[in-house]
C-alpha positions in Angstrom: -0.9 18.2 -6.7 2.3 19.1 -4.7 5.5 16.3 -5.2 4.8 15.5 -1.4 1.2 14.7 -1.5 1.6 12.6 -4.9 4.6 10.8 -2.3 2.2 10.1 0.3 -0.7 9.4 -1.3 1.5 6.7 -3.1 2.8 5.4 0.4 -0.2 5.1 2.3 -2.0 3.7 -1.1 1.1 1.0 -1.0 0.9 0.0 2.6 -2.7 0.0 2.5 -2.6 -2.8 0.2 0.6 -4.9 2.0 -1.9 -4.8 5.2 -4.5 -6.2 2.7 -7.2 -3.4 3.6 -9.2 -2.1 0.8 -9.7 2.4 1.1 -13.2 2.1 2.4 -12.0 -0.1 5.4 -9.4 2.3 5.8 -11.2 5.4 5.7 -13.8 3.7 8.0 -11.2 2.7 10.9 -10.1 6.3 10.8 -13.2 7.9 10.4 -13.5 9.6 7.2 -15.4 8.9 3.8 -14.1 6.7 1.2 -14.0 9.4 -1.6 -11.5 11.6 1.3 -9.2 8.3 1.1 -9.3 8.2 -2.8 -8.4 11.5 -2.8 -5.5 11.5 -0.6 -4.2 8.2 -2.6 -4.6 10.1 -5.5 -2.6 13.4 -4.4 -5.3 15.5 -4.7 -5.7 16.1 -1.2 -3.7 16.2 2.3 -5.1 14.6 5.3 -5.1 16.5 8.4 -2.8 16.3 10.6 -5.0 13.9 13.3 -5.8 11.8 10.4 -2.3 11.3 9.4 -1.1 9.8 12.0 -4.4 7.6 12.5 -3.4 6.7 9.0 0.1 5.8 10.1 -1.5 3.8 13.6 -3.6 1.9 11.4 -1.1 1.2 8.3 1.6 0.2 11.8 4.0 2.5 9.8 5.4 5.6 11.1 4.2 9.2 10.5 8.0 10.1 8.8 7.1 7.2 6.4 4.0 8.3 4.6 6.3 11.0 3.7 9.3 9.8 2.2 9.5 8.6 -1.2 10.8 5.1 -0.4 9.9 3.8 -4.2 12.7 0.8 -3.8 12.4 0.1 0.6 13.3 -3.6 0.2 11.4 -4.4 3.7 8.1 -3.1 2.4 9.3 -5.5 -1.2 9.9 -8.5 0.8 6.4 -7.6 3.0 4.6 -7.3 -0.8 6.2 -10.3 -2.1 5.6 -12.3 0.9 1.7 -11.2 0.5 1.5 -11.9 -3.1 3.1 -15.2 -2.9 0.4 -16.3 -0.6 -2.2 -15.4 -2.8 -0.3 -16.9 -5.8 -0.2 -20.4 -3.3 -3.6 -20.4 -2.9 -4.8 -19.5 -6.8 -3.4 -23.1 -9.0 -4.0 -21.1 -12.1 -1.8 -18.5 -10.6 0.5 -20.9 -9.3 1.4 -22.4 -12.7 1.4 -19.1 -14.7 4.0 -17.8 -11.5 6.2 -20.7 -12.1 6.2 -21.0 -16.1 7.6 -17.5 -15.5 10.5 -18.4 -12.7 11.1 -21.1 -14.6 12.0 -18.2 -17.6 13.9 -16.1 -15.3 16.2 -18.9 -13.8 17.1 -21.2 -16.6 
């Protein structure tokens, strides 16, 4: 595994999960099996070019981004935060474990 596909496969595995998809609905809108999808997430593997960019289409990232290790991108941390909040909001459990700890970070 090359330092650029581990970068990729880390990208498209983290704006895959902002969008909410899961890899076998990603693989299927761009037409490829779920295990080529793992394997690209995992860095063991680079997409071809045409599947690329319909990974970038579907992800609505650019091709340049898949690319570029962006580890701290605070538009794609305030997209993931936004996401998880909602998921928190509709989970009480989650809810009240969320807040015990805010509650512990702002007093």
């Amino acid at each position: 595994m090359t330092k650029l596909e581990a970068i990729l496969g880390l990208n498209i595995r983290k704006y895959r999960n902002i969008k909410g998809l899961t890899q076998e609905q990603l693989a299927e809108s761009i037409g490829i099996e779920p295990s080529s999808m793992s394997d690209i997430e995992r860095g063991k593997r680079f997409p071809r070019p045409e599947n690329l960019e319909k990974i970038a289409k579907e992800l609505n990232v650019s091709y340049s981004a898949l690319l570029v290790d962006t580890l701290i991108d605070p538009n794609v941390i305030k997209e993931d935060f936004n996401r998880r909040l909602e998921i928190v909001n509709n989970d009480i459990e989650k809810f009240n474990l969320a807040y015990e700890y805010l509650k512990v970070l702002t007093d």
